[in-house]
C-alpha positions in Angstrom: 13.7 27.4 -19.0 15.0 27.2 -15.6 17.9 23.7 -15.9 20.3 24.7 -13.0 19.5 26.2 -9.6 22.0 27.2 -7.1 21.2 26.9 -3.4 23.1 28.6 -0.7 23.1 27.6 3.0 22.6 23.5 3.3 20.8 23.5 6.8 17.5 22.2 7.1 15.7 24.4 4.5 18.5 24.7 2.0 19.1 20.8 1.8 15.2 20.5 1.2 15.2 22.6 -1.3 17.9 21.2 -3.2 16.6 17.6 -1.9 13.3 18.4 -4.3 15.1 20.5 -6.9 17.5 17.5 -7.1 14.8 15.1 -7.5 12.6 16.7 -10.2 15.4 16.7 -12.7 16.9 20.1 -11.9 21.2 20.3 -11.8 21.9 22.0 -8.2 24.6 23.9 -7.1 24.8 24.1 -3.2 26.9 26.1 -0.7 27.1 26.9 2.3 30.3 28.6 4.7 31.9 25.4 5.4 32.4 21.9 4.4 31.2 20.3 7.4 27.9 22.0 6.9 27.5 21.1 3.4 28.7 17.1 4.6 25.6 17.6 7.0 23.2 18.8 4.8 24.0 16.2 2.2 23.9 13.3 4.7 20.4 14.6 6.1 19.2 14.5 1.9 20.0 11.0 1.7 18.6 9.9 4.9 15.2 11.7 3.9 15.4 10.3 0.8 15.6 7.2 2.5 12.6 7.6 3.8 10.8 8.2 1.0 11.8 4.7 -0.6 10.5 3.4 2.8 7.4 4.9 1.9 7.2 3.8 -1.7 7.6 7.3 -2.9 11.0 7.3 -5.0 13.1 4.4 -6.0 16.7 3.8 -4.8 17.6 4.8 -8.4 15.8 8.1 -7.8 17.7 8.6 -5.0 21.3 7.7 -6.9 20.3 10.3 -9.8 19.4 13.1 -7.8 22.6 12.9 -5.5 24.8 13.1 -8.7 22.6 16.4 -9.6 23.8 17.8 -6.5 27.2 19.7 -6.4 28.9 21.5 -3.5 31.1 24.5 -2.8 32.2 26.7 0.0 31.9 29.6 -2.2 29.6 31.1 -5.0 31.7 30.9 -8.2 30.2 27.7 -9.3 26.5 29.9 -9.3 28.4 31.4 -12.7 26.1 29.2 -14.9 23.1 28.5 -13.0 19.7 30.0 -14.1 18.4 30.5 -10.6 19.8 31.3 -7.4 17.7 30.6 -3.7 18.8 31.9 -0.8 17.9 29.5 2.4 20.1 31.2 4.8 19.4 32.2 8.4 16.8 34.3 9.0 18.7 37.2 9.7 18.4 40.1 7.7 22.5 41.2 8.3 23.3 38.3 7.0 21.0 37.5 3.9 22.1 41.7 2.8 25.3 40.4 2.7 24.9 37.5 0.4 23.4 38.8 -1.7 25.8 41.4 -2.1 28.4 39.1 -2.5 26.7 36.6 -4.6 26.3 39.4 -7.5 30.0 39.8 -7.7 30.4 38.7 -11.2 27.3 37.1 -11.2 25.7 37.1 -15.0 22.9 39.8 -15.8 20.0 37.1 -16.3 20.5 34.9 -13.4 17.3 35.0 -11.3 17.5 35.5 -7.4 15.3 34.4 -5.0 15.1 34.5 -1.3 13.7 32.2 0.9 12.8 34.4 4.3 10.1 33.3 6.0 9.5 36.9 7.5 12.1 39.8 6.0 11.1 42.5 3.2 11.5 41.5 -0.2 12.1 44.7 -1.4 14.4 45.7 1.1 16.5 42.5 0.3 16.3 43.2 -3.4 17.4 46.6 -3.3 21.3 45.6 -2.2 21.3 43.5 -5.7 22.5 44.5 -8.7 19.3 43.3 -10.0 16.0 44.0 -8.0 13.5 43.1 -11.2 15.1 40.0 -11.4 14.1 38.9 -7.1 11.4 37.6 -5.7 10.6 35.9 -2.6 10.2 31.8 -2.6 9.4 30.3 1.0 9.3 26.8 1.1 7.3 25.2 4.5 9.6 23.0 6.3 9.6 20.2 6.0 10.2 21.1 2.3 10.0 17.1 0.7 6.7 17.3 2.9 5.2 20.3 2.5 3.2 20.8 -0.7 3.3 24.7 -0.4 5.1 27.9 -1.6 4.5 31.0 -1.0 5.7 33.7 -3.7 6.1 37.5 -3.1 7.2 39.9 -5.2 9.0 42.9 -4.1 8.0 46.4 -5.5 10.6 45.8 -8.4 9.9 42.4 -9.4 9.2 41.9 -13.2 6.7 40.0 -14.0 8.9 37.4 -16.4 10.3 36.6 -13.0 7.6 35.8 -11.5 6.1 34.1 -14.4 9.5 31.9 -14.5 10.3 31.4 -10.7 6.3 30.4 -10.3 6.8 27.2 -12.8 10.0 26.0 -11.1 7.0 25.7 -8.0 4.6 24.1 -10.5 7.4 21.3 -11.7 8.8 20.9 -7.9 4.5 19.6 -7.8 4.2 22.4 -5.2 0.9 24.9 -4.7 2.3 28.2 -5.3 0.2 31.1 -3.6 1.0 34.6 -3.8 2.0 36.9 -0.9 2.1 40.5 -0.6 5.5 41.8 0.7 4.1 42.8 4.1 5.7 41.5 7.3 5.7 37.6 7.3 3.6 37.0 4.5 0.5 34.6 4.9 1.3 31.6 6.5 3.8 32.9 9.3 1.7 36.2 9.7 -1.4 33.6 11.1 0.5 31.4 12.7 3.4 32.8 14.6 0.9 34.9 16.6 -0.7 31.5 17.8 2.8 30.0 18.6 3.1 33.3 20.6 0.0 33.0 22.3 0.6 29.9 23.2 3.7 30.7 24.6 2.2 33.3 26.8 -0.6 30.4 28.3 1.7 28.8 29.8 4.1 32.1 30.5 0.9 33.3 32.5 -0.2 29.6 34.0 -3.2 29.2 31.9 -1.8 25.6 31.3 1.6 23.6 31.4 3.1 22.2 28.1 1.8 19.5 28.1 -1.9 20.5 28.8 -1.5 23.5 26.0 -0.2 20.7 23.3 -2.8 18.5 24.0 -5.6 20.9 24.4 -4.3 22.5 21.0 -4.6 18.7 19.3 -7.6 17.2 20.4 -9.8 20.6 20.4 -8.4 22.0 17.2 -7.3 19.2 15.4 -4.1 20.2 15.0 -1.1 17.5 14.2 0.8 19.0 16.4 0.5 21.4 19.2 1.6 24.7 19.3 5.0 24.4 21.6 5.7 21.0 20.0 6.0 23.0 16.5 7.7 25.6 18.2 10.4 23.4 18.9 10.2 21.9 15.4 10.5 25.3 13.7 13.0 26.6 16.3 12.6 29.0 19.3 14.9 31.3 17.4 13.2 31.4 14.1 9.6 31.6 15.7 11.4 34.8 17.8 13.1 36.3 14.7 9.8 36.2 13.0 7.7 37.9 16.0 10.4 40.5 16.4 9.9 41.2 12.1 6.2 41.7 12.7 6.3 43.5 16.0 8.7 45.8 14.5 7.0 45.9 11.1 3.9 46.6 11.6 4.3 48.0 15.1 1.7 46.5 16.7 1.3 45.7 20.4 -0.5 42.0 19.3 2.7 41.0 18.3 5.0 41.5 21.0 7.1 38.7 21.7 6.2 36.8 24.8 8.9 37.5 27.4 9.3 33.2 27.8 9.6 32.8 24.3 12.6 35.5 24.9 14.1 34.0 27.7 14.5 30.4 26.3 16.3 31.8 23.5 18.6 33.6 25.7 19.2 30.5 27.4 19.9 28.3 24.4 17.3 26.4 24.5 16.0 26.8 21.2 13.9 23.4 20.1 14.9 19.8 18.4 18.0 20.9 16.7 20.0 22.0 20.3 17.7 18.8 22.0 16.0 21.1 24.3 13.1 23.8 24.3 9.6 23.5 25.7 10.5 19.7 25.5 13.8 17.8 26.1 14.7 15.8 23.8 17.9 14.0 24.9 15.5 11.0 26.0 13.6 8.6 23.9 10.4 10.5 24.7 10.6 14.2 24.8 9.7 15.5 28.6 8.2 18.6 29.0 10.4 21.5 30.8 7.7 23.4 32.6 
């Protein structure tokens, strides 16, 4: 039985993670490089949580108890006695290798580790562990309080007690788990970052203007929001991280990034969290910027 999770990295996927895991009655360790990121990610729990008692869904006293779950550290020695350990770092495959590197260091033989890459191998991942029977993926959908689904994929190591164990942490969080393959991107991101990329590429080629693409993509499709609107919402970087995995993956011309979805990254302007990307944001209405 799974009592104590550890989460590292407390930006917006890691705090929802331990936001829910908090919440459901689970003990949470998280971490992340620096204090200021963790103070971030703790005051962005509470303010979501806020919301939720807005919206009738917790009580205050919900709230109180799961903040006192929560613990924080700038390093991984408090993951000593946790039962599981999820990984909601940046999606950067350098960088996750080397977490997970260091986070075996000492690290007991029957802690589970999971990863939370929305696009990266599995098994590559698991093979720099000590422990590759004992990783799986787990990708939460951000907004993770929201969102009512997980996706979990196995890598080519990954016992089935694992996945057995990790897949009723899902069930308790009252998430829909749904099982991936460890091919580039999985399910969800493998349909719809080729649609965020298309869209891109409308209004790289003049098909339409932000605007007319957003709207189109809403009131024709139904969608909540439109393509470039999301795209900002997931971030510019993350959406081009995830089209580079599958170009590169599965080496495919389909997938190419488009060269505007590129260039706005080069430039910085990477969605919501930097207040600029297809939309500016540093206005009480986002404006479009083409």
């Amino acid at each position: 039985m799974i009592k104590r999770i550890g989460v590292i990295g407390a930006g917006q996927m890691g705090s929802g993670i331990a936001h829910v895991c908090a919440l459901k009655g689970f003990d949470i360790r998280l971490a992340d490089v620096d204090q200021a990121h963790i103070d971030k990610g703790i005051d962005a729990i509470g303010r979501n949580m806020d919301r939720q008692i807005g919206r009738g869904m917790i009580r205050p006293e919900d709230k109180d108890a799961a903040l006192r779950r929560i613990s924080t550290a700038t390093d991984y020695k408090p993951f000593a006695d946790c039962d599981l350990i999820v990984e909601a770092a940046t999606e950067n495959e350098g960088v996750k290798r080397e977490i997970f590197k260091k986070v075996c260091e000492g690290l007991p033989s029957n802690v589970l580790l999971a990863t939370n890459t929305s696009s990266i191998s599995v098994t590559r991942l698991a093979s720099v562990t000590d422990r590759p029977g004992k990783f799986m993926g787990m990708h939460f959908m951000n907004p993770v309080p929201m969102m009512g689904l997980v996706e979990l994929i196995r890598g080519i190591a990954t016992e089935e007690e694992t996945f057995r164990t990790v897949r009723e942490v899902v069930v308790r969080l009252d998430k829909k788990p749904v099982n991936a393959e460890d091919f580039p991107a999985f399910i969800v991101n493998r349909i719809l970052l080729p649609m965020i990329n298309e869209a891109v590429y409308a209004l790289y080629e003049g098909v339409g203007n932000v605007e007319a693409i957003d709207t189109g993509m809403k009131l024709g499709a139904n969608h909540p929001m439109g393509p470039l609107e999301l795209a900002d919402f997931i971030g510019l970087d993350t959406c081009l991280s995830v089209m580079q995995v599958l170009h590169e993956g599965l080496a495919d011309s389909k997938y190419r990034p488009c060269p505007l979805l590129v260039k706005y990254v080069e430039a910085g302007w990477i969605g919501r969290k930097v207040k600029r990307g297809f939309y500016d944001y540093s206005g009480e209405r986002p404006v479009p910027t083409r």
